[in-house]
C-alpha positions, -999 to 999 in steps of 0.1 A, spaced: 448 294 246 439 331 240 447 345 203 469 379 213 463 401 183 496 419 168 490 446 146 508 474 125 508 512 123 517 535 87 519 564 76 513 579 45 545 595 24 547 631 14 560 628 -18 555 605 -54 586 582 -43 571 578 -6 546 566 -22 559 538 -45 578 526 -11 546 521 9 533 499 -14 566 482 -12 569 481 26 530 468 29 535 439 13 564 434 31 546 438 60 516 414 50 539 388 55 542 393 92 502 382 86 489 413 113 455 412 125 454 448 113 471 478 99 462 510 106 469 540 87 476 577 102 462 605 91 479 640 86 474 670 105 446 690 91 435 665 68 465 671 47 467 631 39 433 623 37 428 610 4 458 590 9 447 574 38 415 563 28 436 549 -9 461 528 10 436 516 38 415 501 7 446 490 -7 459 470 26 422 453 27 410 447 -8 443 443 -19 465 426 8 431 410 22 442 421 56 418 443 82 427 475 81 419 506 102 415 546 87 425 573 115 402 604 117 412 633 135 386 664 134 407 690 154 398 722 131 374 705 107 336 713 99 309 688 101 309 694 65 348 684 64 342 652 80 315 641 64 332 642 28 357 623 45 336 597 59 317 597 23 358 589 12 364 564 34 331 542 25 336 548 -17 370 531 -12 352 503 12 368 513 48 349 499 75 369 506 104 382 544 119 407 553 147 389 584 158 409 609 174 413 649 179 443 655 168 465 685 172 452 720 159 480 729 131 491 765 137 470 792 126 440 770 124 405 773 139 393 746 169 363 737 145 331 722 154 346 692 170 358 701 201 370 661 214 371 628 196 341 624 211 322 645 191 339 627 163 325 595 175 288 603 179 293 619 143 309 591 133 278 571 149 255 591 133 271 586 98 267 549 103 285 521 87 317 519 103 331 504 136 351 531 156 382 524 178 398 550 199 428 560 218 441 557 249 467 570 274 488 552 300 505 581 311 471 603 307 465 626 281 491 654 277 461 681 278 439 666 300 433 680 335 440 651 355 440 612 350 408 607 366 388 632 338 413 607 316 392 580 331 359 596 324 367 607 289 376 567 286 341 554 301 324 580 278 340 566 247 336 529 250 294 540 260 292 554 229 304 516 216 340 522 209 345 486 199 382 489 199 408 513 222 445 516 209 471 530 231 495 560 230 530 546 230 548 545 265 576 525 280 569 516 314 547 490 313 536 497 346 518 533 332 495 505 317 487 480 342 476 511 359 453 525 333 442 488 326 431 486 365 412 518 361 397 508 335 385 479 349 376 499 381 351 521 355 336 496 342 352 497 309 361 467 288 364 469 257 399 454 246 428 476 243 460 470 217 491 485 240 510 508 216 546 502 211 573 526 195 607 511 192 633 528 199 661 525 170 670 559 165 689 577 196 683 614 177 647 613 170 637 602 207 634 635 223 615 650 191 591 617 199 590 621 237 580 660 232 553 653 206 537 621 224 543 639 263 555 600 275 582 598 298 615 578 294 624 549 319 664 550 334 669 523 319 659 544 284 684 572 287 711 547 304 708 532 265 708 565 249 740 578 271 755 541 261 749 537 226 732 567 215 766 575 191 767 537 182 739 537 154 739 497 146 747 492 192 711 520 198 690 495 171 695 466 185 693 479 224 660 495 213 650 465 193 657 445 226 641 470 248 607 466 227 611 423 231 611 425 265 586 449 272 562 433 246 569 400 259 562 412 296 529 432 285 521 392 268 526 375 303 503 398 319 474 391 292 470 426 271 443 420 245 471 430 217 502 444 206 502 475 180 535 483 170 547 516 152 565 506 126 576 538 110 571 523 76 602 503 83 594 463 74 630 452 90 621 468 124 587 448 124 602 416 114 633 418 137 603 425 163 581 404 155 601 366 152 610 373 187 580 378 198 554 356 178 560 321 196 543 343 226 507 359 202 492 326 206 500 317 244 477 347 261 482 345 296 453 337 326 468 365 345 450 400 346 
């Protein structure tokens, strides 16, 4: 029997009442007992210091794992160092490292890909460093194969970790999973999952993340996209079965975007937890 972790994206709040609610929703969420929660990290550092308080707060407080994303797009060495110095005063010992997006009217920085950040991160010391990945390949990249490469480079610098863009044809992933494999690459991989609950913000989503929709996706926008309560539970469905699918064929674990919402991860996750422990001798 193979342990399946299932684990739990947040993001901090903007503002003082944001704030009261993610301490709400967090415990909340402990209850679902993840393996992890990770917590994003605004563009241009604009959330750093809370990232760095609510990650301590999810493992000193909670007692649950929990993961700090980095992004260095537009940052100094001397930028991400104070971070890092951040991140080990309030006890984090585990980073998502990623580029990010360059906000407008920014500089590129001295970190031109994450994995500059990781050999930085390295160099720093203390922390173990996860990384992302793309099923569909990375919007910028130049083709999947430098996707690939980018991939095999990450996991020799010891990525222990990879954590997956969102997509929702499962397919994209067995693909990129094979590759991987192919590359020599296997470190394990949590298969990121973004329900759908919300017909209006989907194309905002699609255009930010670059992942295509499935027919069967906009045939349940076109259906129930003016039905509010019809569109959350189709989408809630939708992420069931694909989770549930991406189980039988034996992903290493399931990281679900929870938009700070506690009822979408519950209604998720009672459907789905009889399958965590089960794993799956199919590869």
């Amino acid at each position: 029997m193979t342990k399946i972790d299932f684990s739990l994206e947040v993001f901090p709040p903007k503002d003082s009442v944001g704030v009261e609610e993610i301490y709400k929703s967090l415990r909340q969420f402990a209850e679902l007992k993840p393996d992890y929660i990770s917590v994003t990290y605004g563009a241009g550092g604009t959330s750093q210091g809370l990232t760095a308080e609510i990650s301590s707060f999810i493992a000193k407080e909670l007692s649950i794992p929990s993961v700090a994303h980095l992004t260095c797009v537009g940052a100094t060495k001397e930028n991400i160092n104070l971070a890092l110095q951040q991140l080990k005063l309030y006890g984090v010992k585990r980073i998502l490292a990623l580029r990010g997006d360059l906000p407008e009217g920014h500089q590129l920085g001295d970190f031109k890909y994450a994995t500059d950040l990781i050999e930085f991160i390295n160099s720093f010391g203390g922390f173990d460093v996860y990384a992302a990945c793309y099923p569909e390949g990375h919007s910028q990249s130049p083709s999947y194969d430098f996707d690939i490469k980018v991939a095999k480079m990450k996991a020799d610098l010891g990525v222990k970790h990879f954590v997956s863009q969102l997509f929702f044809d499962n397919d994209d992933f067995y693909r990129m999973r094979d590759e991987y494999s192919k590359a020599g690459i296997n470190v394990p991989i949590s298969v990121g999952i973004m329900p759908l609950t919300n017909a209006k913000n989907i194309l905002r989503m699609v255009t930010l993340s670059g992942c295509k929709l499935p027919a069967q996706v906009t045939k349940m926008i076109a259906k129930f996209g003016d039905n509010q309560e019809a569109f959350y539970q189709a989408g809630i469905n939708y992420a069931i079965h694909q989770i549930t699918d991406l189980i039988s064929h034996g992903v290493d674990g399931i990281h679900l975007y929870s938009m700070n919402k506690p009822k979408t991860a519950e209604d998720i996750y009672k459907n789905i937890k009889v399958f965590l422990n089960e794993g799956s001798c199919e590869n």
